[in-house]
N, C-alpha and C positions, 0 to 999 in steps of 0.2 A: 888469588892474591887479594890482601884486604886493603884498603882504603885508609892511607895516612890521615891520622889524624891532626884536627888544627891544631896548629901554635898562636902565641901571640897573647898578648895583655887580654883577659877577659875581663874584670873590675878593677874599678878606680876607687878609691875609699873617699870618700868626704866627710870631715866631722859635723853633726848639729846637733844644736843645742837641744833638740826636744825631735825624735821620731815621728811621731804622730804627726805632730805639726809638717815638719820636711816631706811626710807621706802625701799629704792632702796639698802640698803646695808644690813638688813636683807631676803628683797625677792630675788634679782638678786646675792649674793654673800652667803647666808648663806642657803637660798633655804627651808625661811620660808613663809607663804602664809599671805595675809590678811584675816584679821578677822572679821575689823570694823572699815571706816573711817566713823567717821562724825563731823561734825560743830557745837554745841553749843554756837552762838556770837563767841568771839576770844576763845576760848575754844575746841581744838579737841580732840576728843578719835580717838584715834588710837593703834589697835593691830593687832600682828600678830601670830602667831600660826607653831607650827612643823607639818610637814605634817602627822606624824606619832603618834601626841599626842592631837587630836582632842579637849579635855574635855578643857584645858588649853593654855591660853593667854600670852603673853608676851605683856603688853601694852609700847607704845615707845611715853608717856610723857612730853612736856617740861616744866618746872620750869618756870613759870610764871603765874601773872593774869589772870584772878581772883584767882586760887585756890592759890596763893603763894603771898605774899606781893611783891613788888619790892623790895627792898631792898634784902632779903630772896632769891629771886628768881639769883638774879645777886651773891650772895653768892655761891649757888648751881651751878651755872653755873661752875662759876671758880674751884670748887670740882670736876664737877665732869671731866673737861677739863684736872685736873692733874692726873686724874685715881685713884681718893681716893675710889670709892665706891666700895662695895664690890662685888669680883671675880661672874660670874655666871656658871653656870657647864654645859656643850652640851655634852650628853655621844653619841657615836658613836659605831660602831660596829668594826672599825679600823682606828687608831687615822693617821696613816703614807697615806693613802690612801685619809680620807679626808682633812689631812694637805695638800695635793698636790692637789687638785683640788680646793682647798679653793686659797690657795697661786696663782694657774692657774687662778682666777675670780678676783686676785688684792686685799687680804686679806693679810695685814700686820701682820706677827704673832709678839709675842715679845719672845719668846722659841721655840724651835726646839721640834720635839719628843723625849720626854728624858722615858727609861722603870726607873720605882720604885713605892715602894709599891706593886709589883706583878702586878702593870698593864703600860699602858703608856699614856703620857698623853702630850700638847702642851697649849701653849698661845697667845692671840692675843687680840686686842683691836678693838672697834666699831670705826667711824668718829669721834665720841663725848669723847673717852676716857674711855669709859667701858669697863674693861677687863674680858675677858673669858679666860676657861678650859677645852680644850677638852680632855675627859675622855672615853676613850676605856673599853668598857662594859666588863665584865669578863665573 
């Protein structure tokens, strides 16, 4: 008998504005790994991955042709440069602990650690204007 295989969400897509950049500042500052670069013509996939959450992708995207029209594409850009898109959650095990070692790598938060809701939590944004929530595990 063979071994069902997994279900379930494997990548998340996030737009940014520049690869390279999103590459170097999710691995060297956020201290996630690569998953998978490759080339498709002007077309890359590229994701990275938590070191601690194998199954699952964060793929880092950009708004552009082929998959996005131009027009479309230069739309989204400017979205998401003013941090319209929606928050993403990085739970942590102590939110003060990795805000200070994030901040020591040159990660711009945009909140401080503030305790509520019975846990605590902080904010900060990607190169590209993607805002995150670090979320201290209960």
């Amino acid at each position: 008998m063979s071994t069902p295989r997994r279900q379930g969400v494997a990548v998340v897509g996030l737009y940014v504005l520049d690869q390279d950049e999103a590459l170097a500042f999710y691995t060297e500052k956020i201290g996630f790994v690569v998953h998978t670069d490759v080339k498709n013509g002007p077309f890359r996939w590229l994701t990275v991955q938590h070191p601690d959450q194998p199954s699952f992708q964060l793929g880092l995207f950009a708004p552009a042709p082929p998959v996005i029209d131009p027009a479309s594409a230069e739309q989204l850009r400017a979205l998401v440069a003013k941090g319209t898109m929606p928050p993403l959650v990085l739970e942590v095990a102590d939110v003060a602990a990795t805000y200070a070692a994030m901040r020591a790598k040159g990660v711009e938060f945009t909140q401080e650690p503030v305790v509520r809701f019975g846990s605590v939590d902080a904010n900060f944004r990607d190169p590209s204007g993607n805002a995150w929530k670090l979320v201290q595990s209960r």
